[in-house]
KEVO-132566 format. One line per field, with one value per residue (C-alpha): residue number from 1; residue in one letter; x, y, z. Coordinates in steps of 0.5 Angstrom, whole numbers, plus 500, padded with zeros to 3 digits. Layout:
// residues N
k	[NUM,...]
r	[A,...]
u	[X,...]
v	[Y,...]
w	[Z,...]
***
This chain:
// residues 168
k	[1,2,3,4,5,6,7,8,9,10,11,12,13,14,15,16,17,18,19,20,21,22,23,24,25,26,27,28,29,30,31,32,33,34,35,36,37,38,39,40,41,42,43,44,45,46,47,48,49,50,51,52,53,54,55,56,57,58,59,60,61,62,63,64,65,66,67,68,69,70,71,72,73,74,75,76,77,78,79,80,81,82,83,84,85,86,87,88,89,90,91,92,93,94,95,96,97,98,99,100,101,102,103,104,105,106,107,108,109,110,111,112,113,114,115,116,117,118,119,120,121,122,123,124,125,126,127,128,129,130,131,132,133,134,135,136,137,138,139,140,141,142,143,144,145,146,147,148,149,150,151,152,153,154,155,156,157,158,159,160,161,162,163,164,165,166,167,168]
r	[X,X,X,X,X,X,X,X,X,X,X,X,X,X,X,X,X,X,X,X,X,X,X,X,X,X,X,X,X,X,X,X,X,X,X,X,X,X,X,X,X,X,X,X,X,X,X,X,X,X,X,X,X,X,X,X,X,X,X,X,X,X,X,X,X,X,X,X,X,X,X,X,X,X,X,X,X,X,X,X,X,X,X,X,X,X,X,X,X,X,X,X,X,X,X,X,X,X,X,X,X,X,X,X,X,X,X,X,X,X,X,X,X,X,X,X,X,X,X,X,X,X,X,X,X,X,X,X,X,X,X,X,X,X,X,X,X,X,X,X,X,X,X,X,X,X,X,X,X,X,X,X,X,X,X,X,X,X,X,X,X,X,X,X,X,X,X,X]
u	[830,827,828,825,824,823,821,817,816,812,806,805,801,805,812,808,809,816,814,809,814,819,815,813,820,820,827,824,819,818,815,814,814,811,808,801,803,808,808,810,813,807,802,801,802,797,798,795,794,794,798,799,800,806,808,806,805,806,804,809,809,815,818,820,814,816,824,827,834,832,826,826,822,821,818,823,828,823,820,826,828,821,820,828,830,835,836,835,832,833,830,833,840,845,847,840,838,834,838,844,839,835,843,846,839,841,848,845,842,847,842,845,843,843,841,839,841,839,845,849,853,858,855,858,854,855,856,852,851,857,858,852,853,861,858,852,858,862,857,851,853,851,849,843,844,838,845,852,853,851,856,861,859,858,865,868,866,869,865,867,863,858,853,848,845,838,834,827]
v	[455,458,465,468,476,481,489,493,496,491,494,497,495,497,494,488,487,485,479,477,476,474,468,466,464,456,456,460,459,465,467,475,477,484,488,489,497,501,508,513,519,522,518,510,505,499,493,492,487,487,484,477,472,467,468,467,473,472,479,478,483,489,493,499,501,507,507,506,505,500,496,489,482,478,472,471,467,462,463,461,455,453,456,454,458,458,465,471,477,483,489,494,498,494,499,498,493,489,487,485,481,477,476,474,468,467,465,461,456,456,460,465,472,479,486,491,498,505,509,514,518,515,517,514,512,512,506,501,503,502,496,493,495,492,485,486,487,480,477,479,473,478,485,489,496,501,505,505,510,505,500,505,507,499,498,504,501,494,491,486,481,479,485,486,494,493,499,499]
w	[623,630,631,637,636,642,640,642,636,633,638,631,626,620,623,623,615,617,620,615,610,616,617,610,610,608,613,618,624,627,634,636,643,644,651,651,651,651,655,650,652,646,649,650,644,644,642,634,632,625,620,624,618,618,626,632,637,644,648,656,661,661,667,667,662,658,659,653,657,663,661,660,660,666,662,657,660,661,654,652,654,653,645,644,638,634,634,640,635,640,637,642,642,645,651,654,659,655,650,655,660,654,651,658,658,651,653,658,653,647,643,638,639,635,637,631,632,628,633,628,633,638,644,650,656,663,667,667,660,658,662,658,652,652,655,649,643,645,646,640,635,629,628,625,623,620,616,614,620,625,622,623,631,633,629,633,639,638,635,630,629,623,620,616,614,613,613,615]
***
């Protein structure tokens, strides 16, 4: 099984254990796509680049770098009709625009897709995050939560399709 997974999370050296074991999968062919930084309100993250075994990482420019809610991947249309996962891994929460513009790609290609989310409190977004967030639920083929409260808001929401908890 090929999984493509995007997140900007895995800047971070120590997230990268994660796809370690990910990728020593017999099943799984695990590709990464990652910024090259990200501009954290703290201060930037730089790529590091150091638990790299079992994966392949690939570093593809981002817009709107530093804002969680509207950044996105310019290159990952055509990362995905050239890497032809299985599965689309979008390491974001479902009302941000990445998640909704590498979910609408996927579609395109008939590729299954799956978001992660840690939201423990039913917030509701002005548009056009809560257009984004309501085309992302119909269209995520599976669910990732960090906890059972995320479960729960997703599912208040209108999600109703597969999950898994998965706390990290």
């Amino acid at each position: 099984m090929r999984v493509l997974m995007v997140s900007k999370a895995c800047l971070v050296g120590a997230y990268q254990t994660k796809l370690t074991a990910i990728g020593q999968a017999a099943d799984v062919e695990l590709t990464v796509v990652v910024p090259p930084r990200w501009e954290d309100p703290a201060g930037p993250l730089e790529l590091e680049r150091a638990h790299l075994d079992g994966y392949e990482l690939r570093v593809s420019p981002i817009r709107f770098n530093g804002h969680f809610h509207i950044h996105y991947y310019p290159e990952l249309p055509r990362l995905l009709r050239e890497l032809r996962p299985d599965i689309l891994h979008m390491d974001e929460e479902p009302y941000n625009l990445a998640t909704w513009l590498a979910l609408r790609a996927a579609r395109r290609l008939d590729i299954r897709s799956l978001f992660f989310s840690w939201q423990n409190l039913n917030n509701r977004y002005p548009p056009p995050f809560s257009w984004l967030e309501r085309q992302v639920l119909d269209w995520a083929d599976y669910g990732l939560m960090g906890n059972r409260a995320a479960v729960e808001v997703w599912q208040a929401k209108g999600y109703d399709g597969p999950y898994a908890v998965i706390p990290q």
